[in-house]
C-alpha positions in Angstrom: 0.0 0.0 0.0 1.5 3.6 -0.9 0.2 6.9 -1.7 1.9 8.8 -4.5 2.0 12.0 -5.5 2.1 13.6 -8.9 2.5 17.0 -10.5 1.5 18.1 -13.9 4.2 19.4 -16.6 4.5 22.8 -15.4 5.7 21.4 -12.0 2.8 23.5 -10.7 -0.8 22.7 -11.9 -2.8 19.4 -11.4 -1.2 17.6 -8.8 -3.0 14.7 -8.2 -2.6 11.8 -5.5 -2.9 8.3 -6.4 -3.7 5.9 -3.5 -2.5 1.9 -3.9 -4.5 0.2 -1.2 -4.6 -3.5 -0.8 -5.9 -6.9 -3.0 -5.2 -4.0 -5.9 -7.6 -1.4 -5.7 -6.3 2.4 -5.9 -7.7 5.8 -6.0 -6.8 9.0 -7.9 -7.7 11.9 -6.7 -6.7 15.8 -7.9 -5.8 18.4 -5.7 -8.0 20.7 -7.6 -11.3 20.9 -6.0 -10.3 17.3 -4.3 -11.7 15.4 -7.3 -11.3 11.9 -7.2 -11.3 10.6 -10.5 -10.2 7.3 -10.4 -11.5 3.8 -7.6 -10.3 0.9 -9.2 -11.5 -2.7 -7.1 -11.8 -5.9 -8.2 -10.0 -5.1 -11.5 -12.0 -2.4 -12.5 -12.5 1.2 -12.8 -15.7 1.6 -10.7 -15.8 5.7 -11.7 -16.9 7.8 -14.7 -14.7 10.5 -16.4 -15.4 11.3 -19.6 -12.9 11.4 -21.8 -13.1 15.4 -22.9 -12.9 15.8 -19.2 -10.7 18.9 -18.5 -7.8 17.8 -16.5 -5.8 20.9 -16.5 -7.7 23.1 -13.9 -9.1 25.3 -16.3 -12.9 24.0 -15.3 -14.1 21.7 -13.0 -13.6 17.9 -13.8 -16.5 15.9 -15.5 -16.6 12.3 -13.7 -15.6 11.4 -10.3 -16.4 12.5 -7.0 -16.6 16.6 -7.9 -17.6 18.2 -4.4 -20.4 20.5 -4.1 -20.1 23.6 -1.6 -21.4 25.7 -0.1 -24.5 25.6 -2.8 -25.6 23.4 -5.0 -26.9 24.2 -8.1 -27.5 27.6 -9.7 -27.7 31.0 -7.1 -25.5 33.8 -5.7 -22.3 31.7 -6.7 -20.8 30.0 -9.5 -23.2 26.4 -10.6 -22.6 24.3 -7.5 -19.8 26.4 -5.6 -16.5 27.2 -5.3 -15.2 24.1 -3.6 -14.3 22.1 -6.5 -12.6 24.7 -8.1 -10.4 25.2 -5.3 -7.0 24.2 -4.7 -7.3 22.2 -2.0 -3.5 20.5 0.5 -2.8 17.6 1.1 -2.1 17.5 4.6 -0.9 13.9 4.9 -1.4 9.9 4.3 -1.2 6.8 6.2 -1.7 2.9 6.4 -4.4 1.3 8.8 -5.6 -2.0 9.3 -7.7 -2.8 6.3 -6.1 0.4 3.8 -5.0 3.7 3.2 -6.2 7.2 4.6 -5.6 10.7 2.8 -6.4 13.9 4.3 -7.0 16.9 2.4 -8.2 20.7 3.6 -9.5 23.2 2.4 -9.8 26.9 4.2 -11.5 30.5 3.4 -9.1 32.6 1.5 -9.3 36.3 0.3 -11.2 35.2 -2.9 -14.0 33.0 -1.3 -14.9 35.9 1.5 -15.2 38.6 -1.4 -18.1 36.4 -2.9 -21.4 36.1 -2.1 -20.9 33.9 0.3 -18.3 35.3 2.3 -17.5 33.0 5.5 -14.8 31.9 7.1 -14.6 27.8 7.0 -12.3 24.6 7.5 -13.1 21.7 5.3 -11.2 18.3 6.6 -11.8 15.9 3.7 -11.0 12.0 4.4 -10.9 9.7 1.6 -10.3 6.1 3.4 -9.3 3.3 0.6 -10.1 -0.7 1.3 -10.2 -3.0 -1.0 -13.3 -2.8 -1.7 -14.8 0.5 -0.1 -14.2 4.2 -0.6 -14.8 6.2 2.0 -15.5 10.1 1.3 -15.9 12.3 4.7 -15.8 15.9 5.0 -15.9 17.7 8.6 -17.4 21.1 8.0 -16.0 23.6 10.6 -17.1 26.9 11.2 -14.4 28.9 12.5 -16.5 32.2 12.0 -17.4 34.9 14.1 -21.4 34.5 12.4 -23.3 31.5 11.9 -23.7 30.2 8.6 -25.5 27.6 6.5 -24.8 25.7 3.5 -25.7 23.1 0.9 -23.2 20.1 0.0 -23.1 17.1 -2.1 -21.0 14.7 -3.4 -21.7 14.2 -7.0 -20.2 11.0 -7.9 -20.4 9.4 -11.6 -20.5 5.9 -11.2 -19.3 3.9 -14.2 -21.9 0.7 -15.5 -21.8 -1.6 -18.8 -25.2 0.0 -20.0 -27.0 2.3 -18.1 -30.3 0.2 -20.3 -29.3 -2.6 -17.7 -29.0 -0.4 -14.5 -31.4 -0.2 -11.6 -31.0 1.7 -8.5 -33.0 0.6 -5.6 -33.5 2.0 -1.7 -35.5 4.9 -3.1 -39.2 3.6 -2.7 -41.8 5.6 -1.3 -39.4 8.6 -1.4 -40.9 12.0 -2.3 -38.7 13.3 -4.7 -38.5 16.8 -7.2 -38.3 16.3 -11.0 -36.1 18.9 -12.1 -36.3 18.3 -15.5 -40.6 18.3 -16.1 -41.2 20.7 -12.5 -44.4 20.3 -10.6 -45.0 19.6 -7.0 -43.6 16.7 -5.1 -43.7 13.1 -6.5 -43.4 9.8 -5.1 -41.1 7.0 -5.9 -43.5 3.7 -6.6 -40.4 1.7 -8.3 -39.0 -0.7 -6.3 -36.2 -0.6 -8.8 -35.3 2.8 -10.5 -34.2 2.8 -13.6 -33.3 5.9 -16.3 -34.3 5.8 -20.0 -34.3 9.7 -20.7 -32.8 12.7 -19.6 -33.2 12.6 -15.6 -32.5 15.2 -12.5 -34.2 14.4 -9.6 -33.9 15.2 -5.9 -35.2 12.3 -3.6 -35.9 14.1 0.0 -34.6 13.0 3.3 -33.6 8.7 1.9 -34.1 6.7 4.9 -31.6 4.2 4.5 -29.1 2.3 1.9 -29.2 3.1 -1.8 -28.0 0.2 -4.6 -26.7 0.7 -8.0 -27.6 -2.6 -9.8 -26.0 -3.5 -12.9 -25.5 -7.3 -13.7 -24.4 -9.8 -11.3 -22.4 -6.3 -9.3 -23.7 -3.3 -7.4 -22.3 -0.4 -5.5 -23.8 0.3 -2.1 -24.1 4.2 -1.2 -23.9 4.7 2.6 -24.6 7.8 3.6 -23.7 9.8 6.9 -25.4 13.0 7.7 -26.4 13.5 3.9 -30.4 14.0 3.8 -31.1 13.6 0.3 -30.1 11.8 -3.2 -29.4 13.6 -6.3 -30.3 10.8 -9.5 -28.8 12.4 -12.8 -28.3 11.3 -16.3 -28.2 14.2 -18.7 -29.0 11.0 -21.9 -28.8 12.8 -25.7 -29.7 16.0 -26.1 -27.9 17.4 -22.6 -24.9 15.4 -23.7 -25.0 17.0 -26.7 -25.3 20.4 -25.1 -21.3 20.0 -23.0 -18.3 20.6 -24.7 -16.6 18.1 -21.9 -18.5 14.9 -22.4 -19.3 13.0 -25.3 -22.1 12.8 -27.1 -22.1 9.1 -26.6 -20.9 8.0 -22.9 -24.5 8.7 -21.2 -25.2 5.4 -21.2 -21.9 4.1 -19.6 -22.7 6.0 -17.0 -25.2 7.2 -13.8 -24.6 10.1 -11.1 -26.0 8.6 -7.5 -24.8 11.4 -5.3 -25.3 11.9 -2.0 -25.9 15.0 -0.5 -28.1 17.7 1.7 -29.4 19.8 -0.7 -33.1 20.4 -0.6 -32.6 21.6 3.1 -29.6 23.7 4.1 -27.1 22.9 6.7 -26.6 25.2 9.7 -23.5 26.0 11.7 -23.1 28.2 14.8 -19.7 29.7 15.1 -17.4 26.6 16.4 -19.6 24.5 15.3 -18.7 21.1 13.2 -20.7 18.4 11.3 -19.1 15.9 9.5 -21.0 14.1 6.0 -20.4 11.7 3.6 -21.0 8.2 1.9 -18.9 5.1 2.1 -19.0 3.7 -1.6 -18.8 -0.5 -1.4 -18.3 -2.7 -4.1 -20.2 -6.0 -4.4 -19.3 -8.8 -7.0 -19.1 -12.3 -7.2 -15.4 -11.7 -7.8 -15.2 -9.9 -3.9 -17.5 -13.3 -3.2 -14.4 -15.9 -4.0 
């Protein structure tokens, strides 16, 4: 097990991390905005970047785990935040037991308290390897002299054979907002989910586990903290509409992202919360 860490031609720009944990999985994540693009188990890449992705730090990565903060979506800031647009430091690494841990931080700077969301913050990201779980924590501080309050995600593009073959269960009976046709609130009837158009829904506070299905594998979605499950798969016509992803990898992929985003989250000054998922592969291949 090792952690390595790389730096882009410049010496300077995308540094990136890449995690070698044990049976032969690895991560890769970038130190701009914390993006892990890459979580390799059981022989595979388990992770969607498309491949006109920008890797240079010029916009924010398509695939991976981007992270969403401190809003998500469209408002007073940039689409989804400034946090994965950010340089973020990698504060350190180390072995346990069963993997690898990598810390990351990222802190307010001159540019993030001249926008419109001007706080002062400590983000303590955690990405724990195993060989065959990723783990993805952040501890939200706020070191502030005001209270503040947020909305986070983490919008992670899982990679499947065919998304025509891909089900994702643990979201009956949830109310949930269509994004794409608006209205009210909806109810999930499906025991099984599964995405044959264009699709951007918000399922409200998920009780429990969430499954992506696909074949004889799956990837279980823990959540901790996180309220809510973002389902996305922009099919054709938004593909067509993004100059970083093909017009032809929608159905190679889903986004199953765990998050609190249709409530916010609210800090005193001092106050900490820490959210995330732990990502676990299942396979007849882990079943040997």
């Amino acid at each position: 097990m090792s952690v390595q860490k790389f730096f882009g031609a410049d010496g300077t720009s995308v540094e990136r991390v890449v995690i070698n944990g044990p049976q032969g999985s690895s991560a890769e994540v970038y130190l701009y905005g914390a993006t892990v693009t890459s979580w390799k188990c059981d022989g595979k890449e388990r992770l969607f970047v498309s491949r006109l992705a920008k890797l240079d730090g010029s916009k924010p990565v398509r695939g991976g785990i981007p992270l969403v903060f401190p809003q998500f979506g469209p408002g007073a800031l940039p689409q989804h935040g400034f946090a994965r647009t950010r340089q973020w430091t990698l504060l350190g690494a180390e072995e346990h037991g069963q993997g690898v841990v990598v810390n990351l931080q990222l802190k307010d700077n001159e540019d993030t308290r001249a926008s419109k969301w001007p706080f002062k913050f400590d983000l303590l990201y955690t990405i724990d390897l195993t060989a065959t779980t990723l783990s993805t924590i952040i501890k939200y501080e706020n070191v502030d002299t005001q209270p503040f309050s947020f909305t986070s995600l983490m919008h992670t593009y899982l990679r499947v054979p065919d998304i025509a073959g891909t089900t994702v269960t643990g979201l009956k009976d949830v109310v949930y907002v269509d994004k794409i046709k608006g209205g009210g609130d909806l109810v999930e009837e499906r025991d099984a989910v599964t995405v044959a158009a264009n699709e951007d829904r918000v399922y409200v506070d998920v009780p429990g586990i969430v499954n992506v299905n696909y074949g004889s594998e799956s990837v279980e979605i823990r959540r901790f903290n996180f309220k809510d499950i973002v389902l996305w798969n922009p099919w054709a016509e938004k593909a067509a509409e993004m100059s970083d992803f093909a017009d032809d990898e929608y159905p190679q992929m889903i986004c199953v992202e765990a998050g609190t985003v249709a409530s916010e989250i609210s800090l005193r000054p001092g106050q900490t919360i820490s959210c995330g998922q732990i990502l676990t592969f299942n396979g007849s291949a882990s079943h040997l």
